[in-house]
FIVEX-606484 format. One line per field, with one value per atom (N, C-alpha, C, CB): residue in one letter; atom name; x, y, z. Coordinates in nm, 4 decimals. Glycine has a CB too. Layout:
residu	A|...
atome	CA|...
X	X|...
Y	Y|...
Z	Z|...
% end
This chain:
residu	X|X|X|X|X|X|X|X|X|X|X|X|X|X|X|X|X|X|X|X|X|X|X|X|X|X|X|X|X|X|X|X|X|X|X|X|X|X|X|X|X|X|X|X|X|X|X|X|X|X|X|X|X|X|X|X|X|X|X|X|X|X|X|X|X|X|X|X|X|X|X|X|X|X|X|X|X|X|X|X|X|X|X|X|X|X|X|X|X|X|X|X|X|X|X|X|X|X|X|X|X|X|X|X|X|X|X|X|X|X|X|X|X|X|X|X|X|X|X|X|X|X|X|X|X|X|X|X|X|X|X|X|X|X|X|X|X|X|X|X|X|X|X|X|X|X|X|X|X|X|X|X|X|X|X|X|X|X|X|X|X|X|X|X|X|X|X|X|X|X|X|X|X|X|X|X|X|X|X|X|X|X|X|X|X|X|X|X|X|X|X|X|X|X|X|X|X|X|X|X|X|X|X|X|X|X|X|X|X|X|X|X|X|X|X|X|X|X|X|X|X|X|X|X|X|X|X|X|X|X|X|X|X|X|X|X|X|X|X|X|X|X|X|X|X|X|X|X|X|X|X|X|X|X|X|X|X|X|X|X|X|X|X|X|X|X|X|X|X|X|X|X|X|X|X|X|X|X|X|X|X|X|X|X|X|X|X|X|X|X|X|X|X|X|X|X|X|X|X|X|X|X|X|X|X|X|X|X|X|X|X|X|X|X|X|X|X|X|X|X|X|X|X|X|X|X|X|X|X|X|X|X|X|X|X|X|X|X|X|X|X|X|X|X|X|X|X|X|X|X|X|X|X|X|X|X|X|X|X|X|X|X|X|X|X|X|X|X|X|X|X|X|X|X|X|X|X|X|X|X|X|X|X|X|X|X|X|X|X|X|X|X|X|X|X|X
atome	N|CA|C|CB|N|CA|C|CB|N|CA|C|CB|N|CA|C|CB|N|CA|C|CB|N|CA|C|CB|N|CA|C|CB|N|CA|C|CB|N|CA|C|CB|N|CA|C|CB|N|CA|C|CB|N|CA|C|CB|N|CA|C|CB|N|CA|C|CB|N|CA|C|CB|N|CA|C|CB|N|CA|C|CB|N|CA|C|CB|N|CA|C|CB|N|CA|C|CB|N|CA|C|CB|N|CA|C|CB|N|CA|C|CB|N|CA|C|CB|N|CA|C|CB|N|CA|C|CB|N|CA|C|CB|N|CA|C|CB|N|CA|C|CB|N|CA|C|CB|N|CA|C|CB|N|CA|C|CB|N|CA|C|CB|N|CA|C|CB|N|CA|C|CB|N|CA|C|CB|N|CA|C|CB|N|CA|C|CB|N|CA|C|CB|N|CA|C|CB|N|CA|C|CB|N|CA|C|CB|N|CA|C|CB|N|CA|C|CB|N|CA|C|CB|N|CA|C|CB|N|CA|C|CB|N|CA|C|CB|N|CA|C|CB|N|CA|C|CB|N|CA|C|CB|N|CA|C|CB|N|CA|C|CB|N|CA|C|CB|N|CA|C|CB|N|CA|C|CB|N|CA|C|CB|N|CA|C|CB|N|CA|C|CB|N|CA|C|CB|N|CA|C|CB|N|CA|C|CB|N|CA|C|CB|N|CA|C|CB|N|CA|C|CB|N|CA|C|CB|N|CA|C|CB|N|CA|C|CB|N|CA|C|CB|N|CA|C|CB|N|CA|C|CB|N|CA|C|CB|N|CA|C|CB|N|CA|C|CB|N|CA|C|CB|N|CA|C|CB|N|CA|C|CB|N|CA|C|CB|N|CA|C|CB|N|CA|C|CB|N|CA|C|CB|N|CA|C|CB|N|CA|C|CB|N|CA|C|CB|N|CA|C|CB|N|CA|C|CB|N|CA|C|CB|N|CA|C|CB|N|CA|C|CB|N|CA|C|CB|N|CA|C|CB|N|CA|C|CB|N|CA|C|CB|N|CA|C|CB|N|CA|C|CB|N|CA|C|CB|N|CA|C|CB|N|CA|C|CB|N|CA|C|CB
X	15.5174|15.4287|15.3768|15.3125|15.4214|15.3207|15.2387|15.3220|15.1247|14.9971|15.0021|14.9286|15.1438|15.1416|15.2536|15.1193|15.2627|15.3777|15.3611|15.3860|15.5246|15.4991|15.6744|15.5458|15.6135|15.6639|15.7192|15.5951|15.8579|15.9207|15.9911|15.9902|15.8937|15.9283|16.0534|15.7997|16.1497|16.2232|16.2422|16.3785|16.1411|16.1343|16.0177|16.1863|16.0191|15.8779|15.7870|15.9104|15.6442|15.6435|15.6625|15.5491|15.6745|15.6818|15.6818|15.8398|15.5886|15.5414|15.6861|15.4994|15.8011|15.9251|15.9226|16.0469|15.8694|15.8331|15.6828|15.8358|15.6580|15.5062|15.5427|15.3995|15.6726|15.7647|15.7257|15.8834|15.8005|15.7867|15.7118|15.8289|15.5824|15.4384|15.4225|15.2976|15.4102|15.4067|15.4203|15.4420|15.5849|15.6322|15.5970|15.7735|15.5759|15.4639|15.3198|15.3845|15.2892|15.1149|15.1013|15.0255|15.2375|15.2181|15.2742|15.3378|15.3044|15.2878|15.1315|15.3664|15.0479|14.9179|14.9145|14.8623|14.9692|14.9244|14.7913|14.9825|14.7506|14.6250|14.6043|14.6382|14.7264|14.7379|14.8899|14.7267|14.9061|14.9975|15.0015|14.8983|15.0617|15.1379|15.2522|15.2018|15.1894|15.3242|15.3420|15.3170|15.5109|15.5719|15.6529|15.6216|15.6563|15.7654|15.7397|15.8534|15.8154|15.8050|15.7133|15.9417|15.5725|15.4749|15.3912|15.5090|15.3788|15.2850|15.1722|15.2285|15.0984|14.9846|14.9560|14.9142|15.0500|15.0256|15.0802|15.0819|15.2303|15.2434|15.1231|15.3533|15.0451|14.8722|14.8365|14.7563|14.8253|14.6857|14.7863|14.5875|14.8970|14.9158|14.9218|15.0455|14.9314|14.8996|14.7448|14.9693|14.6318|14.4911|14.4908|14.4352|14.5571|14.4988|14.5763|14.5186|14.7025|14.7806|14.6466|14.8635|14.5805|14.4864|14.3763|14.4441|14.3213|14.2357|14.2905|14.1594|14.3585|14.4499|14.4450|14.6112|14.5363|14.5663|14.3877|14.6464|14.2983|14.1955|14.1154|14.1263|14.1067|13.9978|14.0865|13.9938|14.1560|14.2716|14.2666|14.4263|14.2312|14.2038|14.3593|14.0833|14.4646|14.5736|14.6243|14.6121|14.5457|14.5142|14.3912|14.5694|14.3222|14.1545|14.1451|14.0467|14.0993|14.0463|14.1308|14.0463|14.2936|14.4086|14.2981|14.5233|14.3909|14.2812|14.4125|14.0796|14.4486|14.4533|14.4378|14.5971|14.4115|14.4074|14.4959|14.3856|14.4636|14.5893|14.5797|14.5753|14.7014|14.7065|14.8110|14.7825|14.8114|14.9234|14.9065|14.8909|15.0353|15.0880|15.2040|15.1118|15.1326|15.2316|15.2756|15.1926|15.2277|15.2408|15.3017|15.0992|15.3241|15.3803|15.4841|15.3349|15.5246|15.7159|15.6749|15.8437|15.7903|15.8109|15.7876|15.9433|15.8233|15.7557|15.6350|15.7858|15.5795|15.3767|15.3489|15.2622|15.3909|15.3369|15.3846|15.3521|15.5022|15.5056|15.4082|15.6409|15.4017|15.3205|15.1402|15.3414|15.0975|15.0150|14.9560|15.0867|15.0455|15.0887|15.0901|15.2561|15.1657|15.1458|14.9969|15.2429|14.9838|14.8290|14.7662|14.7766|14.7616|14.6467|14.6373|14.6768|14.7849|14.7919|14.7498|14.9566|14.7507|14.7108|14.5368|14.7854|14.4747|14.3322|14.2489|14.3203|14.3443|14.2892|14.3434|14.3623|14.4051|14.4559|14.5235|14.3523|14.6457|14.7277|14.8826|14.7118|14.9603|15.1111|15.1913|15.2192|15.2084|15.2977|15.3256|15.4666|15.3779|15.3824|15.4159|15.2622|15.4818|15.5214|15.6556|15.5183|15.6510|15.7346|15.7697|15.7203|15.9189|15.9127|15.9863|15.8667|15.9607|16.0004|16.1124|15.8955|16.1555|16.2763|16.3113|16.5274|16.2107|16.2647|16.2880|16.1575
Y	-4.7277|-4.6951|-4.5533|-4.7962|-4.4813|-4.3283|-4.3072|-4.2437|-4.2341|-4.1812|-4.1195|-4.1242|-3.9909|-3.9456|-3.9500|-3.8779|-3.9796|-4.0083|-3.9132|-4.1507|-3.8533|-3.7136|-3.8177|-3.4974|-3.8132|-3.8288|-3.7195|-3.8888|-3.6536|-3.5801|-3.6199|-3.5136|-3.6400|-3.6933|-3.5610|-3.7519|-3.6268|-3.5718|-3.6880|-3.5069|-3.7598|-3.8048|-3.8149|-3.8968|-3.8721|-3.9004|-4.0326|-3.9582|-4.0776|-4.1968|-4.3006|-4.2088|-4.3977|-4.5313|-4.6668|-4.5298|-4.7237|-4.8658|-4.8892|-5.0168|-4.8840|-4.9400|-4.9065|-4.9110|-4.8035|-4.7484|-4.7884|-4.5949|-4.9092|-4.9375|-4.9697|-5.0439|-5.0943|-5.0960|-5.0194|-5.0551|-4.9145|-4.8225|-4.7211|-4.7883|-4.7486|-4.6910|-4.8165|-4.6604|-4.9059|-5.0369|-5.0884|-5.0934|-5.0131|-5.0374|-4.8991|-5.0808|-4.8330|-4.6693|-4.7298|-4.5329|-4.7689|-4.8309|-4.9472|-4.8974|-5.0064|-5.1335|-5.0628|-5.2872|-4.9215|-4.8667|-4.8382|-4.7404|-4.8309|-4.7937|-4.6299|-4.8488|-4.5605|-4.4089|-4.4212|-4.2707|-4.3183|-4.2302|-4.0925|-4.1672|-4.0877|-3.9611|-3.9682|-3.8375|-3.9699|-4.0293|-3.8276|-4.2207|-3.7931|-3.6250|-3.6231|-3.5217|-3.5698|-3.6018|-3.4360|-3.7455|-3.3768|-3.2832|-3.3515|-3.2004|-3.2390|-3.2513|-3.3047|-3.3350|-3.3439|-3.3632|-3.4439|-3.4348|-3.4474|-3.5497|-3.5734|-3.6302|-3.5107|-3.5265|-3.6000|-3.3746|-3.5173|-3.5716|-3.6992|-3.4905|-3.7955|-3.9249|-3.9686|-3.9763|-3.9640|-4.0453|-4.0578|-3.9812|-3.9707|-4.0067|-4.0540|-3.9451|-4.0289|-4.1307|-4.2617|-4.0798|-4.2950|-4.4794|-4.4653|-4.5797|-4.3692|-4.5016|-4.5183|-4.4986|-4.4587|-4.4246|-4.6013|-4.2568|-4.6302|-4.7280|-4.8674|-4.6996|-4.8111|-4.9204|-5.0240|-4.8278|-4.8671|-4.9252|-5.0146|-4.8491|-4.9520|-5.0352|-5.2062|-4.9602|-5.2051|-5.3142|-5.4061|-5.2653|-5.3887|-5.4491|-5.5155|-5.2710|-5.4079|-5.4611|-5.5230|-5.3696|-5.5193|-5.5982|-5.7422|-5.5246|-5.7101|-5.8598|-5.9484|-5.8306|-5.8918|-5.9521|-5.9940|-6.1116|-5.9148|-5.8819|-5.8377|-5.8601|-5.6920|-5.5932|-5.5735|-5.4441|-5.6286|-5.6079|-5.4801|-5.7273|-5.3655|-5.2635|-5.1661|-5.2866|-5.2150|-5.0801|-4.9984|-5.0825|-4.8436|-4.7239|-4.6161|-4.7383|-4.4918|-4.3529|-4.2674|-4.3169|-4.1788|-4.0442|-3.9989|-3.9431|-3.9447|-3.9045|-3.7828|-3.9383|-3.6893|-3.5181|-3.5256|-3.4015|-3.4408|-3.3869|-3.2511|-3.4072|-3.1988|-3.0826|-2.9928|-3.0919|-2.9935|-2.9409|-2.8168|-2.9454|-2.6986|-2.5822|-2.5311|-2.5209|-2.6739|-2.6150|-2.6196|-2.6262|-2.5926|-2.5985|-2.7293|-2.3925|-2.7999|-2.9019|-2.8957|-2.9369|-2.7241|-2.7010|-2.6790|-2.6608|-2.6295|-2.5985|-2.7590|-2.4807|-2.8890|-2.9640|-3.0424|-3.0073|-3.0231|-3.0910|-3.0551|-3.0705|-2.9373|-2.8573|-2.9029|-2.6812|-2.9219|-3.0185|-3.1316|-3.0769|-3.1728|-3.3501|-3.3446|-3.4195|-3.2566|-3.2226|-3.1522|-3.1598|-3.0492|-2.9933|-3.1103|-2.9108|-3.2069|-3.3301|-3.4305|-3.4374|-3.4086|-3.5102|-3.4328|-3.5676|-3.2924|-3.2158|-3.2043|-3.0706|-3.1992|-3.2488|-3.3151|-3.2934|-3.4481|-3.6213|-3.5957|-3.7792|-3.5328|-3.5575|-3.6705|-3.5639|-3.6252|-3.7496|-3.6799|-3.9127|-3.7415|-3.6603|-3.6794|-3.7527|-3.5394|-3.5557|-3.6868|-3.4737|-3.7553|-3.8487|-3.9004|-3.8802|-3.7867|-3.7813|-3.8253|-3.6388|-3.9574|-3.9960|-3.9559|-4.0678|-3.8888|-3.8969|-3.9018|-3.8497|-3.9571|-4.0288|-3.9846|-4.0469|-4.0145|-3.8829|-4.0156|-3.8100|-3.9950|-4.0730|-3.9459|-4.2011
Z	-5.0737|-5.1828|-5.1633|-5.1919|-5.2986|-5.2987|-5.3145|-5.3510|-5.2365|-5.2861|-5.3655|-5.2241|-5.4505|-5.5083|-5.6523|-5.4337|-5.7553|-5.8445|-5.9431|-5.9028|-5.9719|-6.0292|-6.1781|-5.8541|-6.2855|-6.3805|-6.4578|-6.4298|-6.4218|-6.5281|-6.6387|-6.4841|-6.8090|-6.8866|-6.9532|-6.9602|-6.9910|-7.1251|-7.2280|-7.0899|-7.2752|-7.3840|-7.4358|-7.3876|-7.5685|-7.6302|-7.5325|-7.8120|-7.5163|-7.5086|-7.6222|-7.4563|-7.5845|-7.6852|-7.5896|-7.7884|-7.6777|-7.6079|-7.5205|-7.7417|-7.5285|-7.4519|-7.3443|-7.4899|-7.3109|-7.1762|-7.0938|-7.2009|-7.1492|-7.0578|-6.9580|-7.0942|-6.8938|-6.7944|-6.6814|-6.8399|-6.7503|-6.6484|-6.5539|-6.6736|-6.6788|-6.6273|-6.5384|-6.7567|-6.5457|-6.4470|-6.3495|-6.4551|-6.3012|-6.1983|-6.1106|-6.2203|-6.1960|-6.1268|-6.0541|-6.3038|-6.1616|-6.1134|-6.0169|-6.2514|-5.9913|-5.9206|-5.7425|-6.0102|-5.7587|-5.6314|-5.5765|-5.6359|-5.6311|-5.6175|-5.6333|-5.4778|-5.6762|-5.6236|-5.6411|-5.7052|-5.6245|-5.6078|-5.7243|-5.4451|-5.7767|-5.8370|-5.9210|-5.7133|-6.0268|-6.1255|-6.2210|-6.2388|-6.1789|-6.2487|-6.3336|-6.1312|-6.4982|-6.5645|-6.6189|-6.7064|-6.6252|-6.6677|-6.7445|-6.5818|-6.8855|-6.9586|-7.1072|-6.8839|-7.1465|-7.3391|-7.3166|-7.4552|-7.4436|-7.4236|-7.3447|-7.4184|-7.2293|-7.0910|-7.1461|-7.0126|-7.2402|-7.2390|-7.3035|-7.2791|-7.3888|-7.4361|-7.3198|-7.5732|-7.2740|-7.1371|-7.0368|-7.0557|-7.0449|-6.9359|-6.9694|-6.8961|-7.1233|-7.1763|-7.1848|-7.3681|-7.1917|-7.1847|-7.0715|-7.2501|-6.9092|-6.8293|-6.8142|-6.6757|-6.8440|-6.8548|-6.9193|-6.9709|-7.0553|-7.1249|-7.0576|-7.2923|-6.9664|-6.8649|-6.8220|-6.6978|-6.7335|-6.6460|-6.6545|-6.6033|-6.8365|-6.8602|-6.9049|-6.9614|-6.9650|-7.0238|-6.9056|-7.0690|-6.8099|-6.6534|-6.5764|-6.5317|-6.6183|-6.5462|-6.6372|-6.4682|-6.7626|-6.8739|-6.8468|-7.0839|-6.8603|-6.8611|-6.7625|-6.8509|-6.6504|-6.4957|-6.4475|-6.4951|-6.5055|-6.4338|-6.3580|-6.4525|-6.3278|-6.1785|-6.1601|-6.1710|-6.1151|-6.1285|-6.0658|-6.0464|-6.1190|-6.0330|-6.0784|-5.8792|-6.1363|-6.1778|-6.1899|-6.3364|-6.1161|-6.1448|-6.0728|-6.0395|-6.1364|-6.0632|-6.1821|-5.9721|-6.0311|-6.1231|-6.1904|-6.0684|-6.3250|-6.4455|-6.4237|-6.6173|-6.4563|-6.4876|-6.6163|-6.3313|-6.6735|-6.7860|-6.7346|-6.9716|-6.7424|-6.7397|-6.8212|-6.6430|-6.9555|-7.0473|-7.0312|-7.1662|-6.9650|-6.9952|-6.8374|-7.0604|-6.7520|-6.6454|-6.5921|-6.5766|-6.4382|-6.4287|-6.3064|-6.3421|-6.2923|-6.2580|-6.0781|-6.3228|-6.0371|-5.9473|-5.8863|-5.9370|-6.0193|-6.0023|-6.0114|-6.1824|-6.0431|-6.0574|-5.9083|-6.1916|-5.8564|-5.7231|-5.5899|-5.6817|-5.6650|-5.5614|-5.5552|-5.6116|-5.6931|-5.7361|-5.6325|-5.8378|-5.6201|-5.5819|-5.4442|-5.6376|-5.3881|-5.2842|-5.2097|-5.2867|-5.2612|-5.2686|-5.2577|-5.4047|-5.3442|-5.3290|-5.1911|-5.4554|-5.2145|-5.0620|-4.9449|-5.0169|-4.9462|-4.8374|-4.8279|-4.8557|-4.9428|-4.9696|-4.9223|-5.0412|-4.9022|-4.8903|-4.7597|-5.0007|-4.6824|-4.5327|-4.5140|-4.4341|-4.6477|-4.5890|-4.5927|-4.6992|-4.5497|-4.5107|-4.6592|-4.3535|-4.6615|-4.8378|-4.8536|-4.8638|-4.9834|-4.9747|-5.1622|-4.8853|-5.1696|-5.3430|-5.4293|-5.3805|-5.4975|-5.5886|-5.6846|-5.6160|-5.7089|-5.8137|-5.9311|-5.8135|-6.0627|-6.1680|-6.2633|-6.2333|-6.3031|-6.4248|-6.5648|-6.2981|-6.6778|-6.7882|-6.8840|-6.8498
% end
């Protein structure tokens, strides 16, 4: 399991892809980083993943931190992810995603 999950979208989101925010969130990160087409609705559904999962008493507690990163390169955002894990004093520790 990653502390850190870095999502490089090249598609739109759409509910068909909650899945896959899912099997993201059921790693626990700590820090959930999305690049690429859409960044910023892909955050906000896993933002509403989380709430969904915990009102529901399905994951009690689902929770990470969201980023969107529309305007950046796929490298400023690993670096991101990394940076964070170097933050928290923990050993890189970054997943990551390609839909």
């Amino acid at each position: 399991m990653s502390k850190c999950a870095v999502l490089i979208s090249e598609s739109y989101y759409a509910e068909l892809h909650k899945p896959v925010l899912r099997r993201i969130l059921n790693e626990a990160p700590d820090l959930f980083a999305v690049v690429g087409v859409d960044c910023a609705n892909w955050e906000e559904a896993m933002d509403w993943l989380c709430v969904e999962l915990d009102t529901s008493g399905e994951l009690p507690g689902a929770f990470c931190n969201t980023t969107s990163h529309p305007t950046e390169s796929v490298d400023d955002v690993m670096a991101f992810a990394n940076q964070w894990c170097d933050l928290k004093g923990w050993a890189r520790d970054v997943s990551v995603h390609k839909i």
